[in-house]
C-alpha positions in Angstrom: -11.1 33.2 -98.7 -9.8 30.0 -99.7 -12.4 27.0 -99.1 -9.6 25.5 -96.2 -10.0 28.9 -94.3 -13.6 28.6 -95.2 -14.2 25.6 -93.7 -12.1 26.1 -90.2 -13.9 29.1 -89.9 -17.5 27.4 -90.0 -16.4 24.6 -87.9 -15.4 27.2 -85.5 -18.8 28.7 -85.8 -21.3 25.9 -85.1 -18.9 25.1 -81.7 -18.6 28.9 -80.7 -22.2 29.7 -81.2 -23.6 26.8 -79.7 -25.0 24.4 -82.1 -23.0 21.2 -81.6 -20.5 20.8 -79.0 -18.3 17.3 -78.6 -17.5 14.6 -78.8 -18.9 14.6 -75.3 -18.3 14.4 -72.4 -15.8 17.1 -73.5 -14.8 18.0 -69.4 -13.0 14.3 -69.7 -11.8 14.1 -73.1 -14.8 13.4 -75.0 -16.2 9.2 -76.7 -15.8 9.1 -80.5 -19.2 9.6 -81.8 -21.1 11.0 -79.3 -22.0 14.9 -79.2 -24.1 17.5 -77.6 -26.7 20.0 -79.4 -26.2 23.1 -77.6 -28.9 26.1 -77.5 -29.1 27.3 -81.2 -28.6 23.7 -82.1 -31.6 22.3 -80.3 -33.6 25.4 -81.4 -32.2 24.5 -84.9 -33.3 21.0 -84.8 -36.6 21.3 -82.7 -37.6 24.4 -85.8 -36.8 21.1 -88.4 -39.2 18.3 -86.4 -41.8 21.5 -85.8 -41.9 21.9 -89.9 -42.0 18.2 -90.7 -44.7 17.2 -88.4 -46.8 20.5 -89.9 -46.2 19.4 -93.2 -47.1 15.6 -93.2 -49.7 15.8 -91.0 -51.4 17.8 -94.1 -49.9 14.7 -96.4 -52.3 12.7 -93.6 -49.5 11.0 -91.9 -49.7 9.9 -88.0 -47.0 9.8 -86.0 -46.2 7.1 -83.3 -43.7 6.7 -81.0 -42.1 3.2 -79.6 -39.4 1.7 -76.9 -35.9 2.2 -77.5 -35.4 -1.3 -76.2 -35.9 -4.4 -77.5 -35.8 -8.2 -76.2 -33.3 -10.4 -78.8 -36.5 -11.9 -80.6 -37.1 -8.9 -82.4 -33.7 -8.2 -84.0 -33.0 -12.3 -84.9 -36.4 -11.7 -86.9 -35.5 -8.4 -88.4 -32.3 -9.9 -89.6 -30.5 -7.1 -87.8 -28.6 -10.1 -85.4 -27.6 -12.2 -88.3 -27.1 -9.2 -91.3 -26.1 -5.9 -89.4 -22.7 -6.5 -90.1 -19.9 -4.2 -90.7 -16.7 -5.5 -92.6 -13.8 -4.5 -90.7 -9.8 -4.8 -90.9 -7.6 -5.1 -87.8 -4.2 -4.3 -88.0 -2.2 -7.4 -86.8 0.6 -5.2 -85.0 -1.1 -1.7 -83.9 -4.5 -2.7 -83.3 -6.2 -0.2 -85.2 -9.4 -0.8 -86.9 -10.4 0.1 -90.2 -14.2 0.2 -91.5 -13.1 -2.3 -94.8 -15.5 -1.0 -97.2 -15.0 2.7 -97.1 -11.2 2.2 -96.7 -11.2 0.3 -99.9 -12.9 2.9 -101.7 -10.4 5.3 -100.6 -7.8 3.4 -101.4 -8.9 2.1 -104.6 -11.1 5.1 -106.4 -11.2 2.9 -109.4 -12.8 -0.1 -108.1 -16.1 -1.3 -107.7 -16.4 -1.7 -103.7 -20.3 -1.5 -103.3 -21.7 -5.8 -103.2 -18.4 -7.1 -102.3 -18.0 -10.0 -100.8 -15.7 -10.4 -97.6 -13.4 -12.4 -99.7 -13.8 -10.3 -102.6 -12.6 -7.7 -100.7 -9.6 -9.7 -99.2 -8.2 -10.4 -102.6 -8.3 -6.8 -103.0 -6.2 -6.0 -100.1 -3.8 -8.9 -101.5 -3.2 -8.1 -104.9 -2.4 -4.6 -103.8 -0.7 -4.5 -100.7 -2.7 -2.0 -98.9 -1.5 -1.3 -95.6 -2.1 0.1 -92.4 -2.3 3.7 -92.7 -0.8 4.3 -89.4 2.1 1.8 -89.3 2.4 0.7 -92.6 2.1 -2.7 -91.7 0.5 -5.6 -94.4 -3.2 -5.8 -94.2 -4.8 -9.2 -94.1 -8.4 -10.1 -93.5 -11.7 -8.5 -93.4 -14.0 -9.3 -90.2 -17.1 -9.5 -89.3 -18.5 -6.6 -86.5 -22.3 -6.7 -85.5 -23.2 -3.0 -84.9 -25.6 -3.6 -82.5 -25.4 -2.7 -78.6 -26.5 -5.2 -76.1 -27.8 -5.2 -72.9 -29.7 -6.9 -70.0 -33.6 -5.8 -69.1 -34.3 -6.9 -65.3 -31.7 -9.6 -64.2 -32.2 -11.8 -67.5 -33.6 -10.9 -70.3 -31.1 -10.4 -73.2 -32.0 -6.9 -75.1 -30.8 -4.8 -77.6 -30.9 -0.9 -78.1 -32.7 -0.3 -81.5 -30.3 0.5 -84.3 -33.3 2.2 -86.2 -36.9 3.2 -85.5 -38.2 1.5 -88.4 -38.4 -1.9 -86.7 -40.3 -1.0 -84.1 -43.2 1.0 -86.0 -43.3 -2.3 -87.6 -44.2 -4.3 -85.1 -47.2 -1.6 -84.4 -48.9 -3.0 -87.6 -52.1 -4.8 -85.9 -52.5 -1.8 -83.6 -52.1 0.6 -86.2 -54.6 -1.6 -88.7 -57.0 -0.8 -86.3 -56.6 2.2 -85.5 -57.0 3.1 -89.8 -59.9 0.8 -90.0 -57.8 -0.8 -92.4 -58.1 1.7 -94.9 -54.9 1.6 -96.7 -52.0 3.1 -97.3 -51.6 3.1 -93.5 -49.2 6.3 -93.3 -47.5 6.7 -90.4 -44.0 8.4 -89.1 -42.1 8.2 -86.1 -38.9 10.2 -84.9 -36.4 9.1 -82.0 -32.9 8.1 -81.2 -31.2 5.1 -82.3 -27.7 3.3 -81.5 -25.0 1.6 -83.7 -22.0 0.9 -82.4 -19.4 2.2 -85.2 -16.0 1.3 -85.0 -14.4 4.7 -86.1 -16.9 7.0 -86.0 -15.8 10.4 -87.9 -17.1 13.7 -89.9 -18.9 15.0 -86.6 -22.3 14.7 -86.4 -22.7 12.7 -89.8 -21.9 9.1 -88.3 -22.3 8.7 -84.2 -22.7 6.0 -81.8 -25.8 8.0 -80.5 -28.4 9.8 -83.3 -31.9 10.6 -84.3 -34.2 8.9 -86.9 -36.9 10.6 -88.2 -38.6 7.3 -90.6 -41.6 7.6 -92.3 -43.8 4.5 -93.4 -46.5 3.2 -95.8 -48.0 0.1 -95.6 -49.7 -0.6 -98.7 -50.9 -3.4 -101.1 -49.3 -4.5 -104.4 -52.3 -3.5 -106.6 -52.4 -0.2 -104.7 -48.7 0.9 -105.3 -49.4 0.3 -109.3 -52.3 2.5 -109.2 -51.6 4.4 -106.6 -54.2 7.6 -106.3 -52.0 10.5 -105.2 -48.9 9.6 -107.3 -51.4 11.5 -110.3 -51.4 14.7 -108.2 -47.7 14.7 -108.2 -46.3 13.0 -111.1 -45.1 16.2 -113.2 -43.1 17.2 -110.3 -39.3 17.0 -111.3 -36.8 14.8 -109.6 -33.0 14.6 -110.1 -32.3 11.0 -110.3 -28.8 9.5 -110.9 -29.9 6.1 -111.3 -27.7 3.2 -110.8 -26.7 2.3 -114.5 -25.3 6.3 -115.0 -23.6 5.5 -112.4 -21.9 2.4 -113.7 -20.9 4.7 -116.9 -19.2 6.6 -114.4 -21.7 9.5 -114.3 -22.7 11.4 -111.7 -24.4 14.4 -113.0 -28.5 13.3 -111.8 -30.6 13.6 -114.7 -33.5 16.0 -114.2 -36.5 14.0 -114.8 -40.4 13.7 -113.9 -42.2 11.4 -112.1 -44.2 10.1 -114.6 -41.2 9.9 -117.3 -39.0 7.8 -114.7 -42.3 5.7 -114.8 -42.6 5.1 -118.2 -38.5 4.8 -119.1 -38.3 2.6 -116.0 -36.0 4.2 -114.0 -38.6 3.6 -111.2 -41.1 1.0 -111.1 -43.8 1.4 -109.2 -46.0 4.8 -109.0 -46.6 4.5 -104.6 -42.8 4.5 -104.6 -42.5 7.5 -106.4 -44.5 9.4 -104.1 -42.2 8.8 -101.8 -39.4 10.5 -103.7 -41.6 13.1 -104.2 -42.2 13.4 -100.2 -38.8 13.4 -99.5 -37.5 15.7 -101.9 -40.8 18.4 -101.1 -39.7 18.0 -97.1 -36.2 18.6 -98.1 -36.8 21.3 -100.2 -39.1 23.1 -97.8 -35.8 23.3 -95.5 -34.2 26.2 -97.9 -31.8 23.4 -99.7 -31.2 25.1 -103.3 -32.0 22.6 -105.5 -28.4 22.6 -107.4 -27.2 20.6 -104.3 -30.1 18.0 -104.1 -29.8 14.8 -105.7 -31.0 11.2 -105.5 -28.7 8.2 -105.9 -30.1 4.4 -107.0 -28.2 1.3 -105.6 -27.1 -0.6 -107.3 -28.3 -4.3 -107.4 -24.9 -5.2 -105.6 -25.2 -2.6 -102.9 -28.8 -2.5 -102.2 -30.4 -4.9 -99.2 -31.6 -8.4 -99.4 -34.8 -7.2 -98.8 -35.3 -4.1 -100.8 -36.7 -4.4 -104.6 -35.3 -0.5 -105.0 -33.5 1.3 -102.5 -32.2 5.7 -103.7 -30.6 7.9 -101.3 -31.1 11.7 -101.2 -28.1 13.3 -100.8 -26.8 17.2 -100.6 -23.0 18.6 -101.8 -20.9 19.5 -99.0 -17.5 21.6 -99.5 -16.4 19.2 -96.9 -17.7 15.9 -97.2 -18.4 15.6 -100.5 -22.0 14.2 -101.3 -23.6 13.6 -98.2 -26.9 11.1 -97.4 -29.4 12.9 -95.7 -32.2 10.3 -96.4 -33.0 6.9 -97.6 -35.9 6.1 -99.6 -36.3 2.3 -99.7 -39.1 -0.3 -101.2 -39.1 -3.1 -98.6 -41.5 -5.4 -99.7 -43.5 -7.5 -97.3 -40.2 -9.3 -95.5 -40.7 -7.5 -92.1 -43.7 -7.8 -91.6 -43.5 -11.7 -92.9 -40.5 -12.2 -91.0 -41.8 -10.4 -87.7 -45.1 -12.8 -88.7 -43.1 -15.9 -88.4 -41.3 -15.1 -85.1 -44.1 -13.8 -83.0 -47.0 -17.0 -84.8 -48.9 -13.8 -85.8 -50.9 -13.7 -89.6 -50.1 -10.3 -91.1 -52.1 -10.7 -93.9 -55.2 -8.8 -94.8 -57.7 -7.9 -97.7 -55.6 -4.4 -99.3 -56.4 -5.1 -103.2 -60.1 -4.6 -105.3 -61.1 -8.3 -104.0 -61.7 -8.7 -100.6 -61.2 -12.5 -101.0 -58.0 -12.0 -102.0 -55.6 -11.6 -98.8 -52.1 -10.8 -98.4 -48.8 -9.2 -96.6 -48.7 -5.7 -96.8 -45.7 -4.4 -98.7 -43.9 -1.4 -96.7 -42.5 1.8 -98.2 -39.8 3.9 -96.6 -38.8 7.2 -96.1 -35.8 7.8 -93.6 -34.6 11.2 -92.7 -31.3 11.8 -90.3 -32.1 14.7 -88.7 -28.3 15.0 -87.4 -27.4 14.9 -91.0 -29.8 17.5 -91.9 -28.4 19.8 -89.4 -24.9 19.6 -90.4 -25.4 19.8 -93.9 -28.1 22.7 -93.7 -25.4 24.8 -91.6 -23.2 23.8 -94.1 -25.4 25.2 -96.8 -26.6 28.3 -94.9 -22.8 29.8 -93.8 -21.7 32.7 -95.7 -19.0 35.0 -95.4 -19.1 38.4 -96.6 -16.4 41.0 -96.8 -15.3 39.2 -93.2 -19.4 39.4 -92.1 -20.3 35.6 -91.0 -24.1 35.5 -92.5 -25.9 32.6 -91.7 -28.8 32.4 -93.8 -31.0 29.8 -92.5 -35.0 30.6 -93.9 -36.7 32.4 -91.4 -38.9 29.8 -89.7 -35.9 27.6 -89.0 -33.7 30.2 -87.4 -32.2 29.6 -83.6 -33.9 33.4 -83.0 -36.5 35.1 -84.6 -35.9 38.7 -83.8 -33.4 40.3 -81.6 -34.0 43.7 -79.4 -31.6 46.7 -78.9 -31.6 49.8 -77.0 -29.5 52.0 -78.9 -27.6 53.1 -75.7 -27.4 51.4 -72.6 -27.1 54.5 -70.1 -30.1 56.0 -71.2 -33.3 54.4 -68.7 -36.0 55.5 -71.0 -34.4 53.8 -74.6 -33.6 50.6 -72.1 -36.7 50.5 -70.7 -38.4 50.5 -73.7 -36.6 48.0 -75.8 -37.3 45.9 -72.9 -41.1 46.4 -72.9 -40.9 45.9 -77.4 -38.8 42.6 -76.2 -41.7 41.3 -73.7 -44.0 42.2 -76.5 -42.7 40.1 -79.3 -42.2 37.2 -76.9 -45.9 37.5 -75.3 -46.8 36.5 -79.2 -44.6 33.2 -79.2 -42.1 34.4 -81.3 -38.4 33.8 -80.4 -36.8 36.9 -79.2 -33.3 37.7 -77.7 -32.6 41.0 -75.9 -29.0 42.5 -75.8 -27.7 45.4 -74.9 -24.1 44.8 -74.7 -21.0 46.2 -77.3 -21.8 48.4 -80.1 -24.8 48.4 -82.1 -22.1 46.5 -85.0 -21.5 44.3 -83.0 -24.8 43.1 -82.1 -25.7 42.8 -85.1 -23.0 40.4 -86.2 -23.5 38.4 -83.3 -27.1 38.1 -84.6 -25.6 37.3 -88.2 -23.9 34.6 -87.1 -26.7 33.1 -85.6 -28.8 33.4 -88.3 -31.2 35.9 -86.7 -33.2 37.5 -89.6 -34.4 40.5 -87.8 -33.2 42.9 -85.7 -35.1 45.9 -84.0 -33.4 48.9 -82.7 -34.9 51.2 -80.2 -33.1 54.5 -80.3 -34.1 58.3 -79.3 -36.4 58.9 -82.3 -38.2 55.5 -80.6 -38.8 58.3 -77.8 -40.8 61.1 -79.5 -42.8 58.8 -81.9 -42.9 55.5 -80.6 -41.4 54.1 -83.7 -37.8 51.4 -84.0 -35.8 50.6 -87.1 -35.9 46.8 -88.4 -32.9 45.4 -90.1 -32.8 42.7 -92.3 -30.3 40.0 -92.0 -29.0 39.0 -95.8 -29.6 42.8 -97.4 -28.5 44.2 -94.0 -31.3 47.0 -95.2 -33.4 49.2 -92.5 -37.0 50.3 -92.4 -38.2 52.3 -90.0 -41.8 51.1 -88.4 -44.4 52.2 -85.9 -43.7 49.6 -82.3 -47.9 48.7 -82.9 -47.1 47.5 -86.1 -43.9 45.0 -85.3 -46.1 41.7 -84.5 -47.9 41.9 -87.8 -45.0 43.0 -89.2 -42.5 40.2 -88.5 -45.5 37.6 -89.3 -46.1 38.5 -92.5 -42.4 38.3 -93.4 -42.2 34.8 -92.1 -44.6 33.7 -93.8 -43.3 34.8 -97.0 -40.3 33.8 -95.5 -38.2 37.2 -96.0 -34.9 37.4 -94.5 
């Protein structure tokens, strides 16, 4: 199948089985960048926050949750008001509206894009004529466009919805001081929805109007991210790390490298940073990515934010979007916590380092998962076809559906009856199970494929005389045969070896 028919063919998938739907409202013709997680989808995404949660509360994170809201004070101290700040074109005779930046880069493969300034950028458009790709009309100057959405909180108080969570676990700091006993790193995580408003939002659910955050902070002092304690459990652990000067040599194979060697060559500088590569690349990993189709990217110095001291995305290969960003992993310094210290007359600082004389702004470390980009490009990653079979093959304990039920026949009351009683069995144990009895028992089971459903049980008339079903297996499509007492155990063991 050519990787064209491929591709239709998954995007017909994750709207016909119910995993995204949109843009939505779809019953009056649908807003750019807004869309829908149907059933599988929510199951799909709600299996994803279920396993990080698990797995950094046993890294001894907490998790916090804050207003989506926010009164204009906030954002003028976060810089968001002044800095978040899109470079836009406008076409001077059809109106339409290019994001500057990206179109550049499409335009002009060759050139360095990333750090531009806007009138960098409109010499660019000058000395090569680029045009309108709709009309073909002369483009001229790039604009500014503030990203964030405004609104009004009782009958005057100027707000804005949060473009990002990070902010506001930020301004949590004193609580959260307290709360640790100021026992430091302060680790802490927080997941919700955040708004930007893009001006042509495109490639689905990768960049909407209306998505999820799922941001993960330390607050820590500078002595403590230079000897940083758990960095030494972890610092043989492999990365691979394209760092910004391979890709100024116009390389973009990562470099397979560990912890403690990007250390000591000084691809990275600080050991508590590290960790956090590490964290993000063990979360991502535990989601079933092969590791082939993982890498980290370093800004570079003209790309990165004013406030960052090092800033590395994690991305994962698409067939359709290329190299995709699925997280950012970012060392912040102390500026939001000193600007937020300015604007609100608050004093941030605090005794973090071997002397407790010694006071100072704690420096923040950043970990920031999109869970909408994780979705797309783990579907992505999981879709199979095989000999015209659609296999989805998501890891077990991320699958929409656990295990699905079938009576062999439908006309038979005993077979039914007793795939329904297996079905209210397997539920009663909180595990996710579907019964259908409708089509043929091929057809079942490739609606199940396509789902991603790793097991399937079929009750037939054997099932009758010794109380016994046969289990398929999703990717080897192979069937045992097993006593209905022994199912439960059965199907929890093989999640937790995760056997599909």
């Amino acid at each position: 199948m050519r990787i064209e028919d491929n591709l239709e063919t998954f995007n017909s998938l994750i709207r016909r089985r119910g995993f995204i739907w949109g843009p939505s409202p779809e019953i009056y013709g649908g807003l750019a960048g807004f869309y829908s997680y149907g059933p599988a989808g929510m199951a799909l995404k709600n299996n994803i926050l279920s396993l990080f949660r698990t797995e950094l509360r046993a890294f001894e994170f907490v998790e916090v949750e804050c207003p989506t809201i926010m009164p204009e004070i906030v954002w003028k101290a976060s810089g968001h008001l002044e800095r978040f700040i899109d470079p836009v074109i406008k076409c001077e005779k059809c109106n339409n509206i290019l994001r500057a930046d990206k179109f550049l880069k499409e335009k002009l493969p060759d050139q360095m894009i990333d750090g531009l300034s806007f009138e960098e950028m409109n010499q660019l458009i000058k000395k090569f004529s680029i045009k309108c790709p709709k009309c073909e009309t002369t483009l001229k100057k790039v604009e500014e466009y503030n990203l964030m959405l405004k609104t009004i909180v009782g009958s005057d108080v100027i707000a804005y919805l949060r473009p990002e969570t990070a902010t506001t676990t930020y301004l949590l700091f004193n609580r959260l001081n307290q709360d640790a006993r100021r026992q430091y790193p302060i680790k802490v995580f927080q997941y919700g929805k955040a708004y930007r408003n893009e001006i042509s939002p495109r490639q689905q659910v990768l960049r909407m109007r209306a998505f999820d955050q799922f941001e993960i902070q330390l607050f820590i002092g500078k002595e403590q991210e230079m000897n940083y304690e758990e960095y030494e459990e972890f610092k043989t652990h492999i990365l691979p790390l394209l760092d910004w000067k391979l890709q100024k040599k116009k390389i973009d194979i990562a470099n397979k490298i560990s912890l403690a060697d990007s250390i000591t060559k000084k691809i990275l500088k600080k050991p508590a940073f590290a960790y956090c590569l590490f964290i993000a690349h063990y979360l991502t990993k535990k989601l079933g990515f092969p590791e082939e189709i993982i890498r980290f990217r370093q800004h570079s110095p003209y790309e990165m934010a004013h406030y960052a001291d090092d800033a590395w995305d994690l991305e994962i290969y698409t067939q359709q979007f290329g190299w995709v960003e699925i997280c950012g992993v970012h060392d912040r310094t102390d500026y939001d916590l000193k600007q937020h210290g300015i604007f609100s007359n608050q004093n941030f600082e605090t005794s973090m380092g071997s002397d407790p004389n010694v006071k100072e702004i704690p420096q923040i470390l950043e970990i920031a998962f999109g869970p909408d980009r994780i979705i797309y490009t783990l579907l992505e990653t999981a879709f199979n076809v095989e000999e015209e079979r659609i296999n989805l093959r998501l890891d077990s304990h991320l699958a929409p559906i656990t295990v699905a039920v079938f009576p062999l026949v439908k006309n038979k009351p005993d077979i039914l009856d007793l795939a329904k009683k297996v079905h209210k069995s397997i539920l009663q144990e909180r595990i996710v199970s579907y019964f259908d009895q409708s089509g043929s028992i091929g057809k079942r089971y490739r609606r199940q494929d396509e789902l991603g459903t790793p097991f399937c049980v079929t009750i037939d008339y054997e099932s009758l005389e010794d109380d016994s079903v046969t289990i398929r297996f999703r990717d080897s499509m192979e069937q045992k045969r097993l006593a209905i007492s022994e199912i439960i155990k059965f199907i929890q063991r093989q999640l937790k070896q995760n056997i599909v």
